[in-house]
LOVO-722484 format. One line per field, with one value per residue (C-alpha): z, y, x; residue in three letters. Coordinates in nm, 3 decimals, padded with zeros to 5 digits, m for minus. Last residue first. Layout:
N
up <- c(Z,...)
north <- c(Y,...)
east <- c(X,...)
residu <- c(ALA,...)
***
This chain:
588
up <- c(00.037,00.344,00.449,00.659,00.612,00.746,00.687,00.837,00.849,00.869,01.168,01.257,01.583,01.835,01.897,01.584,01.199,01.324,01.296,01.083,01.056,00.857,00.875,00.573,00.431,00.106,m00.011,00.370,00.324,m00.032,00.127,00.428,00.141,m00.033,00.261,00.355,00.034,m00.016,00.378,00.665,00.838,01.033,00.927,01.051,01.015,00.839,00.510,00.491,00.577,00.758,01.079,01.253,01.412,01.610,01.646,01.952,01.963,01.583,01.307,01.058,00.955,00.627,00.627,00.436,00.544,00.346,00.510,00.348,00.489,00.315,00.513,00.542,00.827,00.707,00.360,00.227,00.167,00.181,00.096,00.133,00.056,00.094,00.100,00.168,00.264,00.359,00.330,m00.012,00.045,00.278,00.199,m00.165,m00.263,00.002,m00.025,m00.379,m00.263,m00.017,m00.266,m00.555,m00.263,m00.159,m00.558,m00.631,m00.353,m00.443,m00.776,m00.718,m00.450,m00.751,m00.981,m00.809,m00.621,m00.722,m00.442,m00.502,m00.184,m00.200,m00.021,m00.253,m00.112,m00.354,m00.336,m00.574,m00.907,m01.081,m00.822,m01.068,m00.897,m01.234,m01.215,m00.865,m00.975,m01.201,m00.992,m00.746,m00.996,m01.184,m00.864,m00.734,m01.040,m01.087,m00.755,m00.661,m00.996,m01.091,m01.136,m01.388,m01.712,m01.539,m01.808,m01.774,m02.016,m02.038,m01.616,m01.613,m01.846,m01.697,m01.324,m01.502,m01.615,m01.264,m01.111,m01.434,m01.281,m00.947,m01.119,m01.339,m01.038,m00.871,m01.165,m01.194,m00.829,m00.844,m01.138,m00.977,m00.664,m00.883,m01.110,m01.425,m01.595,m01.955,m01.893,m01.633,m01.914,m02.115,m01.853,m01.783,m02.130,m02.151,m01.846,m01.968,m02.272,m02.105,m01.893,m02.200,m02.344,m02.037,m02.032,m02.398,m02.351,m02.046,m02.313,m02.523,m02.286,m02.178,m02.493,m02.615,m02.299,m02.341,m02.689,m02.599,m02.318,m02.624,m02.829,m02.539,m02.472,m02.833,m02.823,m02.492,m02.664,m02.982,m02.747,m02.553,m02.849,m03.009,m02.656,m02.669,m02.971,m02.904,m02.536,m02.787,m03.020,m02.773,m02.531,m02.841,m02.887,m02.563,m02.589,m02.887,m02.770,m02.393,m02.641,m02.786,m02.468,m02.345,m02.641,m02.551,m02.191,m02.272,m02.475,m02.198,m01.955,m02.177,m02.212,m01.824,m01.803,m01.974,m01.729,m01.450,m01.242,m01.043,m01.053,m00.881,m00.637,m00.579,m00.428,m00.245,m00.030,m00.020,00.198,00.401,00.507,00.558,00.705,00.974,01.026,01.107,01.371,01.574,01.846,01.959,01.588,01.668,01.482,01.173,01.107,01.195,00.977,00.692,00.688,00.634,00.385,00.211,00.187,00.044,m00.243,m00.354,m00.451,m00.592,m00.820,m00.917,m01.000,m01.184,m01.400,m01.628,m01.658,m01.455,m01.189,m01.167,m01.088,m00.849,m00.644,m00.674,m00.536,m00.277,m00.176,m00.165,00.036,00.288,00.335,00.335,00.640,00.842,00.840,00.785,00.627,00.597,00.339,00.103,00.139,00.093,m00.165,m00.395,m00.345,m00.463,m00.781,m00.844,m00.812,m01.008,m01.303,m01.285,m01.285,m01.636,m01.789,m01.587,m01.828,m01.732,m01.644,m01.263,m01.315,m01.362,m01.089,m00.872,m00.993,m00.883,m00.529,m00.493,m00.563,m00.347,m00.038,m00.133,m00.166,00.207,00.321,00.113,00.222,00.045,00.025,m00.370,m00.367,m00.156,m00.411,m00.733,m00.589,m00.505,m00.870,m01.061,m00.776,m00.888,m01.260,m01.267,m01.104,m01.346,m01.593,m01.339,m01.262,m00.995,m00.748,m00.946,m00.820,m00.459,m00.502,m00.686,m00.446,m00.135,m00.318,m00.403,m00.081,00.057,m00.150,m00.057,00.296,00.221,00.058,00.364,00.242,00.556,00.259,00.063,00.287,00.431,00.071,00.018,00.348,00.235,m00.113,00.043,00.275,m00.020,m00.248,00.053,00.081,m00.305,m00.280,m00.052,m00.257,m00.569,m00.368,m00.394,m00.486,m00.265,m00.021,00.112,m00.061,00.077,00.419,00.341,00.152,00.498,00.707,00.510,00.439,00.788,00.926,00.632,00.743,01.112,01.030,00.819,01.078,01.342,01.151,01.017,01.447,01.554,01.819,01.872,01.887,01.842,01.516,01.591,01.939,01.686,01.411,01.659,01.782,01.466,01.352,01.716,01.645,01.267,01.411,01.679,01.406,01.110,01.388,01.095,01.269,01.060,01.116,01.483,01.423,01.222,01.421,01.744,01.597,01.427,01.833,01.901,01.671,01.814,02.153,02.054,01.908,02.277,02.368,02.760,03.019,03.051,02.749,02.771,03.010,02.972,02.578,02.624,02.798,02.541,02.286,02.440,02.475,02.141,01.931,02.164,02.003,01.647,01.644,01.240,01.286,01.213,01.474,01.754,01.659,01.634,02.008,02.156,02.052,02.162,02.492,02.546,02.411,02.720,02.937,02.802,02.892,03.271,03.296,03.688,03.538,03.632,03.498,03.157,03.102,03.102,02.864,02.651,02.595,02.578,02.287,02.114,02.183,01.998,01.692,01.693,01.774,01.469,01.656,01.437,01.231,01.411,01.435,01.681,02.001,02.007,02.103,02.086,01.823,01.625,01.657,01.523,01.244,01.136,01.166,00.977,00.688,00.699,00.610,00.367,00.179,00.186,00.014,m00.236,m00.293,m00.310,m00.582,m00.799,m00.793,m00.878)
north <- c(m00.573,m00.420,m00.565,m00.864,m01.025,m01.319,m01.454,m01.829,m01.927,m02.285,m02.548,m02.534,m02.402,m02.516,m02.263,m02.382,m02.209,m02.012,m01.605,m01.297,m01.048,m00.802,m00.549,m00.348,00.001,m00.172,00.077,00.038,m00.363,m00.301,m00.064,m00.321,m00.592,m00.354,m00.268,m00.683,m00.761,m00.429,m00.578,m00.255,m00.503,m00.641,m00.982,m01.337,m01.579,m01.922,m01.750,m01.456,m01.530,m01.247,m01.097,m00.909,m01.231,m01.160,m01.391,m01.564,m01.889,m01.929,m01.867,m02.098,m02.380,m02.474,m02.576,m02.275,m02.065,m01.791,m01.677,m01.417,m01.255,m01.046,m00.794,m00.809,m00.983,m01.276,m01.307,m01.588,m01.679,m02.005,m02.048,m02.335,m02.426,m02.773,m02.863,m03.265,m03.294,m02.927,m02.759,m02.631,m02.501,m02.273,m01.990,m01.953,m02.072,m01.937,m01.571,m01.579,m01.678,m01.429,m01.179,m01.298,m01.301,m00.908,m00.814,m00.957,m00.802,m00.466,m00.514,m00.693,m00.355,m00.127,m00.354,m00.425,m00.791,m01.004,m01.356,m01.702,m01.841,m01.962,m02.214,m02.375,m02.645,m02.650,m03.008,m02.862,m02.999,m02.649,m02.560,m02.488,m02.101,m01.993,m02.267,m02.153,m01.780,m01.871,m02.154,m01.808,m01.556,m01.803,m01.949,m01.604,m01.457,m01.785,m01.760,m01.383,m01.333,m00.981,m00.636,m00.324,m00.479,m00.793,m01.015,m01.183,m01.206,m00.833,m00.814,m01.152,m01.093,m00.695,m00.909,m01.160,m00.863,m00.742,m01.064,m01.043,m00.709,m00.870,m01.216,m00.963,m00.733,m01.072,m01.192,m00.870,m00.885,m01.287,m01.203,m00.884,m01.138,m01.399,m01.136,m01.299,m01.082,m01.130,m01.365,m01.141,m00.849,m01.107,m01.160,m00.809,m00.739,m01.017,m00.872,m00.558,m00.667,m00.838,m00.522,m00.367,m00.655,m00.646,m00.298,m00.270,m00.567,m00.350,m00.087,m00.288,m00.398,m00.082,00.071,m00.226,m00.181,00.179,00.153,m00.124,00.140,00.419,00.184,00.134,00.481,00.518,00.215,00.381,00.713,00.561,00.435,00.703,00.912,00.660,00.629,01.012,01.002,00.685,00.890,01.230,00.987,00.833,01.135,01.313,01.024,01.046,01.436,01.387,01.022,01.310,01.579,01.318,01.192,01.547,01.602,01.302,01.351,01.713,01.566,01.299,01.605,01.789,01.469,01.457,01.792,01.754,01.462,01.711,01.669,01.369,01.565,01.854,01.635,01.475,01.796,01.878,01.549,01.662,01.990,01.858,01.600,01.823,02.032,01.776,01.688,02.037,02.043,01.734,01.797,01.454,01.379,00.973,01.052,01.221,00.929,00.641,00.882,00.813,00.524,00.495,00.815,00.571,00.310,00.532,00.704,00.286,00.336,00.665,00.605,00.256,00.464,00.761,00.527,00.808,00.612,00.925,00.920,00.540,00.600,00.838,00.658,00.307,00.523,00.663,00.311,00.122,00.388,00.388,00.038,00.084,00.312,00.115,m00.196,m00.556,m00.733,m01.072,m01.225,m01.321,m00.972,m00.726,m00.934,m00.923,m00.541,m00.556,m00.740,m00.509,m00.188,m00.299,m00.467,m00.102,00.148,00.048,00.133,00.454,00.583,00.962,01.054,01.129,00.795,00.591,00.778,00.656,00.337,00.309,00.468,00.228,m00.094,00.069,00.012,m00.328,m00.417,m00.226,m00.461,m00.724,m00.748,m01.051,m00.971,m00.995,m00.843,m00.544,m00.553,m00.545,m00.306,m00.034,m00.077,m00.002,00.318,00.433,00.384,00.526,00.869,00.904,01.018,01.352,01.485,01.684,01.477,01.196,01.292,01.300,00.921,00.762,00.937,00.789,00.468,00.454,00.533,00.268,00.017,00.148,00.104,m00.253,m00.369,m00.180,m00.219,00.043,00.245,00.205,00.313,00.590,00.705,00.694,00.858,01.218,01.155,01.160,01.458,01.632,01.569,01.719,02.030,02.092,02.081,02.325,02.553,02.537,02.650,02.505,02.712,02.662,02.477,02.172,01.955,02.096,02.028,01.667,01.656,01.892,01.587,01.293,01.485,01.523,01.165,01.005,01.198,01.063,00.698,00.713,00.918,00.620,00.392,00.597,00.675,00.283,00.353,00.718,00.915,01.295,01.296,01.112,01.274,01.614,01.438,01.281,01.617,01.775,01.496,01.594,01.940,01.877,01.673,01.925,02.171,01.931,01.861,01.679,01.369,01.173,01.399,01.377,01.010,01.036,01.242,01.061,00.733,00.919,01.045,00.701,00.589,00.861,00.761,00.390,00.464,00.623,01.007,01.049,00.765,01.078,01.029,00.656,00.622,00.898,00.832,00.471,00.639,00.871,00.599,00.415,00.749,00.841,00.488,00.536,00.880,00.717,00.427,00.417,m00.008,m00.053,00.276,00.022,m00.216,00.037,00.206,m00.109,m00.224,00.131,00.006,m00.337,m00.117,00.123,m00.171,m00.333,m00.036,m00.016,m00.374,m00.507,m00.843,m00.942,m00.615,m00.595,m01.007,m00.956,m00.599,m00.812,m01.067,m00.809,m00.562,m00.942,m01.049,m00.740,m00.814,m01.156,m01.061,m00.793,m00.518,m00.494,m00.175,00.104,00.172,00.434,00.323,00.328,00.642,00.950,00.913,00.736,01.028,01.280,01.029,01.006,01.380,01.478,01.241,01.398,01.708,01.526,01.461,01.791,01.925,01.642,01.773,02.148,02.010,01.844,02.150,02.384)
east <- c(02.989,03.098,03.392,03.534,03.894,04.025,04.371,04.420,04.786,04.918,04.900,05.279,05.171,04.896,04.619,04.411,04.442,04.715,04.624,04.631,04.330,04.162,03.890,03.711,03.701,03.780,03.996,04.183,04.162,04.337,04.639,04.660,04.715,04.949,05.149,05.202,05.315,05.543,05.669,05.646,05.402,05.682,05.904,05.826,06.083,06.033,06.242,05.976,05.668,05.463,05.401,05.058,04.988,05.326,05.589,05.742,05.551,05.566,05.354,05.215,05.453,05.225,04.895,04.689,04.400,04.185,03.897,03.669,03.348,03.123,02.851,02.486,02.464,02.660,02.818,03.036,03.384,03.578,03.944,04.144,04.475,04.658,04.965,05.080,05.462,05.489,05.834,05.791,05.393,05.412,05.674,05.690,05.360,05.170,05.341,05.172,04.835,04.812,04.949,04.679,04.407,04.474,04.517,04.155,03.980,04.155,03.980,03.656,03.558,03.575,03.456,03.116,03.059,02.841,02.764,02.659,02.877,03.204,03.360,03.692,03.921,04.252,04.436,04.764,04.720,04.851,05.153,05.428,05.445,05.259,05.029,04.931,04.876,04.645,04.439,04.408,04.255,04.035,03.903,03.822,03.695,03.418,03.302,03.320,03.085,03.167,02.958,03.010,02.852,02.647,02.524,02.938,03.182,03.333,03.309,03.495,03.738,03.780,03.883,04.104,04.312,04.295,04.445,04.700,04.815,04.909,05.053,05.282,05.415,05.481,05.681,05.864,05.972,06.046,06.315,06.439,06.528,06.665,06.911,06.943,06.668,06.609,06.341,06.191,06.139,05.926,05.692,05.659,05.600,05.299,05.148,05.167,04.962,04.734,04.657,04.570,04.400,04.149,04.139,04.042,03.752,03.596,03.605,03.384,03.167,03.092,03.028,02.787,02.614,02.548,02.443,02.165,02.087,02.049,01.885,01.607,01.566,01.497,01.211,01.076,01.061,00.884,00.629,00.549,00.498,00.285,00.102,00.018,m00.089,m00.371,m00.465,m00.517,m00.759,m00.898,m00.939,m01.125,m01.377,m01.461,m01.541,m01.757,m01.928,m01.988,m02.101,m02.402,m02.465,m02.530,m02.760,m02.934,m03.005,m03.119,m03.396,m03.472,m03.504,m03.781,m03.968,m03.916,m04.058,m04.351,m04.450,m04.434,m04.736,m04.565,m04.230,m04.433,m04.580,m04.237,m04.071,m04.349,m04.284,m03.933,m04.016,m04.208,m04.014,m03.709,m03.981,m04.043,m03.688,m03.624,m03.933,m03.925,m03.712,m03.626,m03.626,m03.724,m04.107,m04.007,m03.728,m04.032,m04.292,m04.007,m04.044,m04.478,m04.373,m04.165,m04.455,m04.690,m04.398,m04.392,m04.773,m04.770,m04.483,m04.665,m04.938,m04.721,m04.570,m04.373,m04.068,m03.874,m04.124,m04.160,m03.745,m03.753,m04.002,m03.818,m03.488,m03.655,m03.810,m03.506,m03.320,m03.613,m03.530,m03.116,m03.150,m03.426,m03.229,m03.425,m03.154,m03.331,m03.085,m03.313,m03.523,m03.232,m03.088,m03.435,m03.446,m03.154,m03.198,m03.503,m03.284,m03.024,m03.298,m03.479,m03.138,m02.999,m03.395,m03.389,m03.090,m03.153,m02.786,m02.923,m03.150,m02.834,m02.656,m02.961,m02.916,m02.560,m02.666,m02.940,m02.696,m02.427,m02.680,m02.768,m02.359,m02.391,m02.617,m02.476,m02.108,m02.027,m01.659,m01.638,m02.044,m01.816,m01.554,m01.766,m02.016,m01.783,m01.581,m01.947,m01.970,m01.648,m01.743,m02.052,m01.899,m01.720,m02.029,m02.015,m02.328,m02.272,m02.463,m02.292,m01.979,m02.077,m02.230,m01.936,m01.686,m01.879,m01.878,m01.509,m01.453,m01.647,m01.456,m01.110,m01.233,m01.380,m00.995,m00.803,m00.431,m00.361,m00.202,m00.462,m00.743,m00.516,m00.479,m00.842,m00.947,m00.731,m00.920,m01.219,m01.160,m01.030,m01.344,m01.556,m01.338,m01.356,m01.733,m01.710,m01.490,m01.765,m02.053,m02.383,m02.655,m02.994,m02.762,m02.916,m02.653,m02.337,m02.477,m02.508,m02.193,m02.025,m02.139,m02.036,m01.659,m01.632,m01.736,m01.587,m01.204,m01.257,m01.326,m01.019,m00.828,m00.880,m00.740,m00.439,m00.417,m00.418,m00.175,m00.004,m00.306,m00.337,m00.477,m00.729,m00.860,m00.848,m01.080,m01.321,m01.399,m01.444,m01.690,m01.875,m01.910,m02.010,m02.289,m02.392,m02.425,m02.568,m02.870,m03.090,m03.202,m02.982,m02.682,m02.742,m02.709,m02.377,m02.187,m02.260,m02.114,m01.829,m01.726,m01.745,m01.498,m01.263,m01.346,m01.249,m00.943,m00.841,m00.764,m00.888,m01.004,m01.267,m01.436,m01.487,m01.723,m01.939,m01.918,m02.021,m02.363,m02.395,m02.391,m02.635,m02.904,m02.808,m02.909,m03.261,m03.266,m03.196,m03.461,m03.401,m03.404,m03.019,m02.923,m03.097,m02.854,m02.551,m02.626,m02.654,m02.294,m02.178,m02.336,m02.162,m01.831,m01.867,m01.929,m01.641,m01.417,m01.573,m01.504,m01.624,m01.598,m01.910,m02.058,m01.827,m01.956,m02.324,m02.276,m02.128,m02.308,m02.602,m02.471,m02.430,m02.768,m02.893,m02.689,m02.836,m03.270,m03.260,m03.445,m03.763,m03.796,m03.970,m04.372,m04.317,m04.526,m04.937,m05.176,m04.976,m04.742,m05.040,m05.199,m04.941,m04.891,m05.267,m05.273,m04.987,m05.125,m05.420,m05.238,m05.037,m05.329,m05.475,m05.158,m05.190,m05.556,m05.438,m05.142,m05.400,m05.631,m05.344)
residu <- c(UNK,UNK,UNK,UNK,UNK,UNK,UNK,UNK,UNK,UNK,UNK,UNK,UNK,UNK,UNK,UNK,UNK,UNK,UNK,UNK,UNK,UNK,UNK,UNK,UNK,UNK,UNK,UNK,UNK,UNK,UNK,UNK,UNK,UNK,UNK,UNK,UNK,UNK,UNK,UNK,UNK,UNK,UNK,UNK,UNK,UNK,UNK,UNK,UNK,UNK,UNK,UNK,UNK,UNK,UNK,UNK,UNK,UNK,UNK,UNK,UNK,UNK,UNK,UNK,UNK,UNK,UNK,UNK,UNK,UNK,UNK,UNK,UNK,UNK,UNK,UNK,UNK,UNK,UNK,UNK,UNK,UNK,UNK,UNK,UNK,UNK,UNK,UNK,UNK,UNK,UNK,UNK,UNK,UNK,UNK,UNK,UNK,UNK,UNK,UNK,UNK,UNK,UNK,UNK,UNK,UNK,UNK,UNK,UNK,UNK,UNK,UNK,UNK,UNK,UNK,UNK,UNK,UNK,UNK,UNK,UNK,UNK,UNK,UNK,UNK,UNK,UNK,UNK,UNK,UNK,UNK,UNK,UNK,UNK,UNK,UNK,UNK,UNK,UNK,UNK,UNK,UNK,UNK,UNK,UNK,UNK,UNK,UNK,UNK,UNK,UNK,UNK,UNK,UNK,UNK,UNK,UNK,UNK,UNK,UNK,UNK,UNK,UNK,UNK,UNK,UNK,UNK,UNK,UNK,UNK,UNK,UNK,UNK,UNK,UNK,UNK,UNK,UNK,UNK,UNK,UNK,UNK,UNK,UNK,UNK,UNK,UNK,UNK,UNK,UNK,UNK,UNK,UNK,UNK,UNK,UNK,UNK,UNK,UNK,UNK,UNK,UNK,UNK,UNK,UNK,UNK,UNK,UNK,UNK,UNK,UNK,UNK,UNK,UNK,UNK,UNK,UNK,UNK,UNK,UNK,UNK,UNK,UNK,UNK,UNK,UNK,UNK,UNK,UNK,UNK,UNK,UNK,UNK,UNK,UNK,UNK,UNK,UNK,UNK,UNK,UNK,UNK,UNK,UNK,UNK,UNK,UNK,UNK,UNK,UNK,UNK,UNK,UNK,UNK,UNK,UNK,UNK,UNK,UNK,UNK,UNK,UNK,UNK,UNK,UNK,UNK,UNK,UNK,UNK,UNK,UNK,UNK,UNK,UNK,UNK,UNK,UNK,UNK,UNK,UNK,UNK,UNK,UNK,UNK,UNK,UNK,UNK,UNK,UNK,UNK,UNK,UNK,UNK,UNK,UNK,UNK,UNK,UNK,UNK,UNK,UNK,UNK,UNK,UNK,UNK,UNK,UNK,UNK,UNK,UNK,UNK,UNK,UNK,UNK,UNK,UNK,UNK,UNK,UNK,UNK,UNK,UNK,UNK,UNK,UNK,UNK,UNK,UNK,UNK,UNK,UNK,UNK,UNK,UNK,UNK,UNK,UNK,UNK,UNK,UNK,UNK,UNK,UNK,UNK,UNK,UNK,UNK,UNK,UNK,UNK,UNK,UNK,UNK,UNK,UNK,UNK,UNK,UNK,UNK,UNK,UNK,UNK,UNK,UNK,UNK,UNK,UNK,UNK,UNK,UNK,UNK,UNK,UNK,UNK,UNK,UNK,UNK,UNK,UNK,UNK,UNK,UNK,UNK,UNK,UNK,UNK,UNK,UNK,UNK,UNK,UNK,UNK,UNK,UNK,UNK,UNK,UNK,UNK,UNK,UNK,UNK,UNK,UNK,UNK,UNK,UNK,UNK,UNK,UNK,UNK,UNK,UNK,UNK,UNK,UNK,UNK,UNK,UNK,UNK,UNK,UNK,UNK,UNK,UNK,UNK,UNK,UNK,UNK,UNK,UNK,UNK,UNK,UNK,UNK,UNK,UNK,UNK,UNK,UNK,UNK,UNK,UNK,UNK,UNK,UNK,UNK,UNK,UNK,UNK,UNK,UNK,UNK,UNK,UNK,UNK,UNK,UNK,UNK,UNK,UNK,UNK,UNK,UNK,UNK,UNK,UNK,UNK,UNK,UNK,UNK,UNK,UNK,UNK,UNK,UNK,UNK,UNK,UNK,UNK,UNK,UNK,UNK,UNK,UNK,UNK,UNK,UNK,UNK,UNK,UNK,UNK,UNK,UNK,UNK,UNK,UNK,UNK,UNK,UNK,UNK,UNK,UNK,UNK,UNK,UNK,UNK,UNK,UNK,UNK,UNK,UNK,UNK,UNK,UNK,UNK,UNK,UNK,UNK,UNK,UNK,UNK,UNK,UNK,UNK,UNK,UNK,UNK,UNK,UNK,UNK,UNK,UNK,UNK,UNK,UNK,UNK,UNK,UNK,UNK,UNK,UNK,UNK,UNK,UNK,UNK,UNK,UNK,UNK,UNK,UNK,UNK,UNK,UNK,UNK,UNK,UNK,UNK,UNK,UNK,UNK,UNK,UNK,UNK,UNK,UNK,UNK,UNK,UNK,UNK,UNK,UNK,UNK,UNK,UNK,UNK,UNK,UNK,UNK,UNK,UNK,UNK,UNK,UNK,UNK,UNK,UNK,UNK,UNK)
***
């Protein structure tokens, strides 16, 4: 009692000092880092001889954030204010939404939750009604609400399960924008803001969000907020009562906040909370007392900017009790370091337990994936193998056929069954290719095609014929292969009865390739071609062109139609006696 009446006395003196120094010398803020500053002006230079109302409001958001750096919050408000009569009335922008965040978080600071939850809200609808930049805008949006319902989550005497809940799905609602926008420093911020609401709760995860944090922002060299992460990881040490992890993190930021000349007013008074907390937990009440000094000297600055002064003056209050208890408690932290072990002991329990239900689980796995991949092996074997059945199959016809013509001495019966043979040796070619090939229900156009037409030229006596071959690395499925197949056997066919004999030199070309997503296939010869008075719909027939109604002509339409493609007939150049070029598009 005696130790708490001279601590009370103490921060009545302390009241004084501070209420006179408010009166008789400025607020002893943070310096105004002299680069940031010259930025805000820059700007605000080159809006007014411009005439830029937009970069005017930007010169004075730029304000607003250096003077937010050095705690000088209701100078912070004035700037951003004055942005927010500019850009409030140009209606829903990015920038308004960002704005809106700005406001949030300084009324927040100064302990207005109200009129920061109004102004989190606001930002929230102007994001969600933009067309440009709105998962950006949303992200900012989301922190604002979740940052402002934590801190209001915190003050309650019992905090309620369902708004915890809320917070958690306002962080998880940023995280997917995060990663979808591939934002590397707004995945790390979430992971930070998790790390820090779950070890409120004490959740051991929360070590390993705030571990991930650090990597990527030290990664990006972020060290303000890498400092910043730094406190919250040793805070979560200190929550799970392993002070001896959070000394070397809080030294080695301390260390980066004075190398690098941060000089913000929000990551200072961090340091020091987090130095108090943990003398009080290692029992070093002097150093406790000396670091809990300088934090009071901070937070004077926060006590001092409250433009209404009273809830930030119990806040401070209200903590400084807090630690003269814990100062008086040493008790208590044996106590604490008793529970500490017993939870360690049930978290080794519980870990153990995932390992050894993670370890069954990935036997089961495993011996699924193994079956699943016998089954496939199965599959294949199956396939293949009744590709190889077809393929005899169709051999076999072919074979009869062949030997049926040789008993025929009727010419034109003859050149029917031959044709009938060449059209169902295209397909047996076809199941060859699928049975050799890695592919079981795909075809290489390159290989089938030249198979398919050097076939059906040996067969018409034609095997040295000059053959020019185009054709691009292209599969094709066995349902498309098929009537493909049957369309170049007739073309090739009607080519060796009806171009080739009367030219001196033949040739035959065929080049085929896809273009915009679609295959394209020319096949040109240079025999008499059409003539001035027939159609490009004709076809040979004795040097006269007959109509479409052909078996030749039927089954290549037929084969386009399966195809759902397009297909031409025309002379290879305007002059005639050139040969035929067939073209034929489909999508492949």
């Amino acid at each position: 009692m005696r130790c708490s009446s001279l601590y009370v006395n103490y921060l009545l003196v302390m009241w004084v000092l501070t209420s006179g120094v408010s009166k008789a010398q400025e607020i002893p803020y943070l310096k105004v880092q002299p680069d940031r500053l010259h930025t805000a002006k820059e700007a605000e230079q080159e809006a007014k001889k411009k005439n830029d109302p937009l970069l005017l409001a930007e010169a004075f958001y730029l304000y607003g954030k250096t003077y937010v750096f050095t705690g000088d919050y209701r100078t912070a408000q004035a700037y951003y204010l004055k942005s927010l009569r500019i850009q409030e009335p140009r209606g829903d922008s990015f920038e308004l939404s960002r704005l809106y965040v700005r406001l949030c978080e300084s009324e927040e600071r100064m302990g207005h939750f109200s009129k920061a939850l109004q102004y989190a809200r606001l930002s929230l609808a102007v994001a969600q009604r933009l067309r440009v930049d709105k998962d950006k805008a949303l992200v900012r949006s989301y922190g604002a609400l979740a940052h402002i319902y934590e801190t209001m989550w915190s003050t309650q005497a019992q905090p309620r399960q369902s708004d915890f809940d809320r917070i958690l799905s306002y962080y998880r609602k940023r995280e997917l924008l995060c990663y979808k926008l591939k934002d590397t420093l707004g995945v790390a911020e979430v992971n930070l803001e998790l790390g820090t609401l779950f070890a409120k709760v004490k959740d051991p995860g929360a070590i390993a969000y705030l571990e991930e944090a650090l990597n990527l922002f030290t990664h990006n060299h972020k060290y303000g907020i890498q400092v910043n992460t730094m406190m919250h990881l040793a805070l979560a040490y200190l929550s799970f009562g392993k002070p001896q992890q959070a000394f070397p993190i809080l030294n080695k930021a301390e260390q980066i906040y004075a190398d690098k000349k941060l000089n913000e007013y929000e990551i200072r008074l961090g340091l020091e909370t987090q130095f108090v907390r943990y003398y009080e937990a290692s029992g070093k009440w002097q150093q406790a007392f000396a670091r809990l000094r300088k934090l009071n000297e901070l937070e004077k600055i926060k006590l001092l900017a409250d433009q209404n002064g009273a809830i930030t003056r119990l806040n401070v209050e209200y903590e400084t009790e807090k630690r003269e208890a814990l100062l008086n408690a040493q008790k208590k932290a044996i106590d604490l370091n008793t529970q500490n072990l017993h939870l360690h002991r049930q978290v080794a329990i519980a870990t153990s337990a995932l390992f050894i239900i993670a370890a069954g689980m990935s036997l089961v796995f495993f011996r699924l994936y193994r079956k699943n991949q016998r089954i496939s092996r199965r599959n294949e074997d199956l396939v293949k193998e009744q590709n190889h059945r077809v393929k005899n199959n169709l051999q076999v016809v072919s074979s009869l056929l062949s030997l049926q013509s040789k008993r025929l001495t009727d010419e034109s019966a003859k050149r029917a069954i031959e044709e009938s043979r060449l059209r169902v040796q295209s397909m047996a070619i076809l199941h060859q290719r699928l049975y050799d090939g890695d592919k079981l229900a795909e075809a290489n156009l390159d290989e089938f095609i030249r198979e398919v037409v050097t076939s059906v030229l040996k067969a018409y006596g034609y095997p040295t014929l000059k053959t020019q071959f185009s054709i691009d690395d292209i599969t094709l499925t066995a349902d498309k292969a098929v009537p493909l197949g049957l369309i170049l056997n007739e073309l090739t066919t009607n080519a060796c009865k009806y171009a080739f004999p009367d030219t001196v030199n033949p040739t035959f070309s065929i080049n085929c390739y896809r273009k915009n997503g679609k295959i394209q296939l020319k096949v040109a010869d240079n025999g008499p071609g059409f003539g001035a008075d027939q159609t490009n719909t004709g076809w040979y027939e004795s040097d006269v062109a007959i109509v479409p109604v052909s078996f030749g002509m039927q089954l290549i339409q037929a084969q386009v139609a399966q195809l759902a493609g397009t297909c031409t007939f025309s002379n290879d150049t305007d002059g005639v006696g050139r040969g035929i070029v067939f073209s034929l598009e489909f999508k492949g």
